[in-house]
N, C-alpha and C positions, 0 to 999 in steps of 0.2 A: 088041239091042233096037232095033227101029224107030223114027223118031222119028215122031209122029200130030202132024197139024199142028188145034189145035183152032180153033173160031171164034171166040176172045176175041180183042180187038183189039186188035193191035202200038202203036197210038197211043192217047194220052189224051185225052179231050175235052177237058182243061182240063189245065196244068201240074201235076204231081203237089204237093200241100202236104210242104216240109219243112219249114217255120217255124211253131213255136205261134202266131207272128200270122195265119197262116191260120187260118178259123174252120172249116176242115174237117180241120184236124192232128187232132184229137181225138175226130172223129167216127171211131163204128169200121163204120159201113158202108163211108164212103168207102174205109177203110183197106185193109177185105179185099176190095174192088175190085181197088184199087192193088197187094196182094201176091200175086192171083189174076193179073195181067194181068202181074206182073214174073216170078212165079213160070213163065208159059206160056213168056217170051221166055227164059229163060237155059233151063229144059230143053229146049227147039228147038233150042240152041247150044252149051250145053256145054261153054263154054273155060274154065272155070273151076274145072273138077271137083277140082281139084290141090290147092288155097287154103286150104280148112278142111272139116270136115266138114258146114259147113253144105248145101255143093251136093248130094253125094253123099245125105244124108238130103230134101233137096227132088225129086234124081231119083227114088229110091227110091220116095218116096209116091205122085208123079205115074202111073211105072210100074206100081203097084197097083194101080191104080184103072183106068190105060188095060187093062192085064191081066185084070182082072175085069169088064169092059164096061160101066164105070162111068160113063167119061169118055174124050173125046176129046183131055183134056189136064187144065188143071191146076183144071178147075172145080167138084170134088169136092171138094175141099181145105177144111179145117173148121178152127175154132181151134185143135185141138189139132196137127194141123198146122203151119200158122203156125209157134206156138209151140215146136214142137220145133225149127224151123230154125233163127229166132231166136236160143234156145240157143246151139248152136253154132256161131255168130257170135263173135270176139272183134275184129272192127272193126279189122282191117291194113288196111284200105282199098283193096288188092291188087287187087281184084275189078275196085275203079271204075278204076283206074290202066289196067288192062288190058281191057273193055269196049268193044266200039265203039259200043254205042250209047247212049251220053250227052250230055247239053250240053254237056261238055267237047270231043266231037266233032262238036257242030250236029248229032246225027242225030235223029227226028223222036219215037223212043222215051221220052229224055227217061230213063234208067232212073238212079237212083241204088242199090244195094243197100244199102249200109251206110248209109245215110241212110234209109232206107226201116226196115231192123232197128232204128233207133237211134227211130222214131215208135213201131213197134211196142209195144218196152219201153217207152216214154212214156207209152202209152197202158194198155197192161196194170198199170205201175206208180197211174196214174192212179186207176184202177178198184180194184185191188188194195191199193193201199201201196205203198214201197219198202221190200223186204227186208231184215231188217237189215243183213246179210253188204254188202250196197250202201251202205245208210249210215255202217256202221262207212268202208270202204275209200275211202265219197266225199268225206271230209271229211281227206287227211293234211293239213293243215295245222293241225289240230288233234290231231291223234295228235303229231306233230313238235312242236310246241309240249307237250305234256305232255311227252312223253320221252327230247327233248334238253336238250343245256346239263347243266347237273351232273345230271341225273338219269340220262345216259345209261349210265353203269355200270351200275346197276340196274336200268336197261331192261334191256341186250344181256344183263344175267345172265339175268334172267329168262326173254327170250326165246330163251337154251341150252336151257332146261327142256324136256322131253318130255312131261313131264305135262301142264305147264303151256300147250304148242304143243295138245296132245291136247285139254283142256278146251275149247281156244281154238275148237280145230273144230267140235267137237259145237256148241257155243253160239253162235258165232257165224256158221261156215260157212267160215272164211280154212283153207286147207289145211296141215295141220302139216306138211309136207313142204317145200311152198315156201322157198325162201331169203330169209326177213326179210333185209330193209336194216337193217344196223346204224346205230343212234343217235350222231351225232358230238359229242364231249365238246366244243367249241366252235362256235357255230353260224355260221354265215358270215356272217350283218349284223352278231358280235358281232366278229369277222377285219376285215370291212370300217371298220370303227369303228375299232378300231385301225392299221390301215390308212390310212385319210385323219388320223389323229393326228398321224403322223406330218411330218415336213418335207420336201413334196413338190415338186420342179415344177410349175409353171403349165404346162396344156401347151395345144394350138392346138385341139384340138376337142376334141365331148364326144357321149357315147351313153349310150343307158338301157340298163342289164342289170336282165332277169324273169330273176331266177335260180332260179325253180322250188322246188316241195314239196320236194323232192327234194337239190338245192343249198344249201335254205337248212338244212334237217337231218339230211340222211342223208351226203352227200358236198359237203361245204363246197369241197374241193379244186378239184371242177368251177370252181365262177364263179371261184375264186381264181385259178384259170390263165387265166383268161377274161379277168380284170382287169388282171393279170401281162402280157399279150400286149398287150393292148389299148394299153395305158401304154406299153408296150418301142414301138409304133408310131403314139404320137402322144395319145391318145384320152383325156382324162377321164372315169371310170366313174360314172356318175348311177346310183342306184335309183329308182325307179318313186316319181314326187312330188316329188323333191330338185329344187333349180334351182344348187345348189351342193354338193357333195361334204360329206357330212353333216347335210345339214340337213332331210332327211325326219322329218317328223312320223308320216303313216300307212303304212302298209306295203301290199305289195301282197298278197292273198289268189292262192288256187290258182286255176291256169286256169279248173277247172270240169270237162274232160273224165272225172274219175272220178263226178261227181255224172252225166252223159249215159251212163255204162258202166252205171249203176245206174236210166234211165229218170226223176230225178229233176231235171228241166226248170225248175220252180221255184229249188231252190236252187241251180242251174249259171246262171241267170239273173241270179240276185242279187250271182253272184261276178261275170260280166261286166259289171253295171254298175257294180261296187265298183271293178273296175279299168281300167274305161276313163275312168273320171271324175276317177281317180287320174294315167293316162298324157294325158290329152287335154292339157292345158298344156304338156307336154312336146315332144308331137306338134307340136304349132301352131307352137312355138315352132322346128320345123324337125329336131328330134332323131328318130335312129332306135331303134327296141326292138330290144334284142338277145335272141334267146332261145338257148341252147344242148341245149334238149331238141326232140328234132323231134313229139313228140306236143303239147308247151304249143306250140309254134311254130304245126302245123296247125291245132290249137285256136282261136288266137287269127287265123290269119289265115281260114279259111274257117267256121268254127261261129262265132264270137262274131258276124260282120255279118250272119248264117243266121238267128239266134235271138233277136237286139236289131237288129231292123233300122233302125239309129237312122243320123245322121249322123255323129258323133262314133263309134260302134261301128268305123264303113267307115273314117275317117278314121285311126284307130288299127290297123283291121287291114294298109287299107294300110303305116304306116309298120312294119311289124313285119316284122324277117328271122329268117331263123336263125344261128345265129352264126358257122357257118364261109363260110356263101351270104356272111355278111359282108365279113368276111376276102379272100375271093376276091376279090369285088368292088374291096377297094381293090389286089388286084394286078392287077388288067385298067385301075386308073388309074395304075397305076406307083407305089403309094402303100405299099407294103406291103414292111415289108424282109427280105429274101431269105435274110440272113448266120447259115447255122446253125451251130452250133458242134459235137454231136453229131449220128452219124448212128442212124437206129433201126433198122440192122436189116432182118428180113424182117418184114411187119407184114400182119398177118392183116384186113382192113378188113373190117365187118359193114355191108352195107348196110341200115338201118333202114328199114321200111316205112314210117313215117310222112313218113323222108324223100322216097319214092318218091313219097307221093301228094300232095307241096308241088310237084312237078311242075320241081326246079331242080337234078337232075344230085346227084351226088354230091360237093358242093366238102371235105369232110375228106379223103376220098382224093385228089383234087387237089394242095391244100395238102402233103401232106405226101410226095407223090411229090416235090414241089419240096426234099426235104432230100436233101442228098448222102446216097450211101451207104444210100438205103434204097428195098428194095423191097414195091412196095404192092400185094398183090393182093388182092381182092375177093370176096365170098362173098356171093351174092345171096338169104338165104334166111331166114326168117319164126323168131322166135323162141317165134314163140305163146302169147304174156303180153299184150302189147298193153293197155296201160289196169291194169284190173283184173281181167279174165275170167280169167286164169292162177293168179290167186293163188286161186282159189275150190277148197274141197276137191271140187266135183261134177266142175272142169274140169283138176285138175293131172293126170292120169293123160292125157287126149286133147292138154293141149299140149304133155307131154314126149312125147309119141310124134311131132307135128307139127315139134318143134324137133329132131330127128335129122338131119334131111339138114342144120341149120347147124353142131350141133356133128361131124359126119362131115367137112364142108367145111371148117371151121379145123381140128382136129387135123390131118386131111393135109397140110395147109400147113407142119406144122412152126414156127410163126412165132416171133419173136424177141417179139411185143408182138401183142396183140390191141388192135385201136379198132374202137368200135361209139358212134354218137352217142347211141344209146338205153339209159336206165340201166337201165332193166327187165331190157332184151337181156343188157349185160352181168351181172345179178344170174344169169341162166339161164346167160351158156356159164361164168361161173367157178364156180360148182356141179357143173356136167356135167363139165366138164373140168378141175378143178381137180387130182386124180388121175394123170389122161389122159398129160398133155403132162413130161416131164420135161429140164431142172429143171421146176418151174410157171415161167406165164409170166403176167404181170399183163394185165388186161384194163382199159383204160382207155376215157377221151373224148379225143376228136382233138385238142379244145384243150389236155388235158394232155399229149399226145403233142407239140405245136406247143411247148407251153413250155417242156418235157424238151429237145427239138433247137435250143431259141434259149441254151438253159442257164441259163433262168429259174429255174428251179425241179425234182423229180422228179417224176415224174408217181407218184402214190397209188394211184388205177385203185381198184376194188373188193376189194381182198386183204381188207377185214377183211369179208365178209359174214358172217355169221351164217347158221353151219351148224348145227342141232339137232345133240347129242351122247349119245349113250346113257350115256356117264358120269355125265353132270350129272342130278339126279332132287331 
């Protein structure tokens, strides 16, 4: 197929709006301007066609339309258009990583796509509602709050049920296939509390760990090792509000990034000002946020100062890393000590998209080439969950087909230990390959891999997910 070069124009009259504080975010003429003129530039180029199905369905329609003498490019294209590419978005961010023609590169396009998909849904959701299948998913911190802590037996029972996965679908839309995160019978603020209980050293500095929806209920182990490491190298572990080790009153709420997966811009807002208001004191006061997941990480360092464009949003996003970019950093000041005691092995390394589009290398595989005795190799490739879009019964069937080339890439590696910083990622390849790999091998976060080789601790990794079972009914 020919590429037709149509006469919509490669440049924007005006900077394209991603922030609801633009009075033209919401407008939907500007919008399908904006997705008519982005929509022209990527089918003119086509280096992305590989990413998701979303390109492949934007070439498709374009080419319909230039085929039937419709159009000279993409300016036939109607909302239901749009909307089908939209779809099949799940926001790896891939696209912008890889684009040349972004702000990120001064080129004059200005093109964001996933920012662009992510107004769409805002606006459809606007007009429409948010679906429930979106509200349920956008709120875990309240899902985790109902069904951890003693209640979590009788979650994870529950959530065995087939029936009960099956019901869950129909009604709500969460795909009974997907591998639920198991509920952790202690929750990590509850770990951490007993933790500072304890009779600790005073030590010389101090950082904030955002230990995530995810951390605080699903896999407490994460920040556990996070905190394990941090201490083994000096570091007092703050939560989000504390000025001293225990003495938080309010808690930090969710990133927000599932409430933006769902188009629902109001209450992704409300969480960003919950906890930038929460971290600003912290901030000022000179401390850095640590995050260990790279989706809350991206979240909080490019969406929160995008969408609250406040002083205090920028001032917070700055001081926020991720937490192995941490790590690293204190070994490029000689700060970080070396002495590992176990080696791991061959170590199968996932490279997380989110980490890709924070634009700062891969410091977990780094780190942990630094353990004797282990070698780290690398698998560059998309796990197709991203957020929330995976877990959707319309999309689990297109992201396990998407996520073959990463579980094809670890099995053949053979690896002694799988690490992926992304707990989504690992919910996917220990499902896939749970099976696969014999013995099984655990699939962890790099900071439990880090703890495991300092002889902190063992690393937990996701062994207990929650697999629907046809026995149980």
């Amino acid at each position: 197929m020919a590429v037709h070069m149509s006469k919509i124009s490669r440049t924007p009259a005006t900077p394209p709006a991603t922030s609801p504080s633009d009075p033209r975010y919401f407008d939907e003429r500007d919008l399908e301007q904006e997705l008519t003129r982005t929509f022209q530039i990527c089918h003119e180029c086509r280096m992305c066609v590989g990413y998701c199905k979303s390109f492949p369905e934007l070439f498709q329609r374009i080419d319909r339309d230039i085929d039937k003498a419709r159009a000279e490019g993409a300016e036939a294209l109607d909302a239901q258009d749009f909307r089908a590419v939209m779809d099949e978005c799940w926001q790896c961010k891939l696209c912008f990583v890889k684009c040349p023609y972004t702000k990120d590169d001064d080129a004059s396009e200005l093109l964001d796509f996933p920012r662009l998909m992510a107004r769409t849904k805002a606006v459809l959701s606007r007009r429409e509602g948010v679906p429930v299948v979106d509200r349920v998913l956008g709120e875990p911190q309240l899902v985790g709050a109902l069904g951890a802590g003693v209640f979590a037996p009788l979650t994870n029972f529950v959530h065995r049920n087939r029936l009960v996965r099956k019901t869950q679908e129909k009604v709500l839309g969460i795909s009974s296939e997907f591998p639920i995160p198991p509920m952790a019978k202690e929750r990590f603020s509850t770990w951490i509390e007993k933790h500072h209980a304890e009779e600790r050293p005073k030590l010389e500095h101090q950082v904030v760990l955002f230990t995530t929806c995810y951390g605080e209920f699903n896999a407490p182990s994460v920040p556990a090792a996070a905190v394990r490491v941090l201490e083994h190298n000096g570091f007092n572990v703050l939560l989000p509000g504390e000025s001293e080790p225990g003495d938080a009153l309010a808690a930090a709420t969710c990133c927000g990034m599932p409430n933006l997966d769902g188009g629902d811009v109001d209450a992704f807002v409300k969480k960003v000002e919950h906890n930038v208001a929460l971290l600003l004191p912290q901030v000022e006061a000179g401390l850095k946020i640590i995050v260990p997941s790279p989706t809350c990480g991206y979240t909080m360092k490019r969406e929160w100062p995008e969408y609250v464009p406040t002083a205090a949003a920028r001032k917070v996003a700055a001081a926020t890393m991720d937490l192995m970019e941490f790590l690293v950093s204190l070994g490029k000041k000689k700060q970080l000590k070396l002495e590992f005691k176990k080696s791991l092995g061959t170590v199968a390394y996932h490279v997380a998209c989110h980490l890709k589009a924070q634009k700062i290398g891969f410091p977990g595989q780094r780190l942990l080439s630094k353990v004797e005795g282990t070698d780290v190799r690398s698998v560059e490739e998309c796990s197709a969950v991203d957020g929330t879009w995976g877990m959707k019964a319309k999309n689990y069937a297109t992201g396990r087909k998407y996520a073959q080339k990463l579980i094809r890439g670890v099995s053949e590696l053979e690896p002694d230990l799988i690490v992926t910083d992304c707990t989504l990622s690992a919910l996917r390849i220990d499902f896939e390959i749970k099976n696969g790999l014999r013995p099984p091998v655990r699939v962890v976060h790099p900071i439990e891999a880090v703890a495991e080789a300092y002889g902190l601790m063992d690393a937990v990794g996701t062994s207990g997910v929650t697999v629907v079972e046809a026995s149980v009914e």
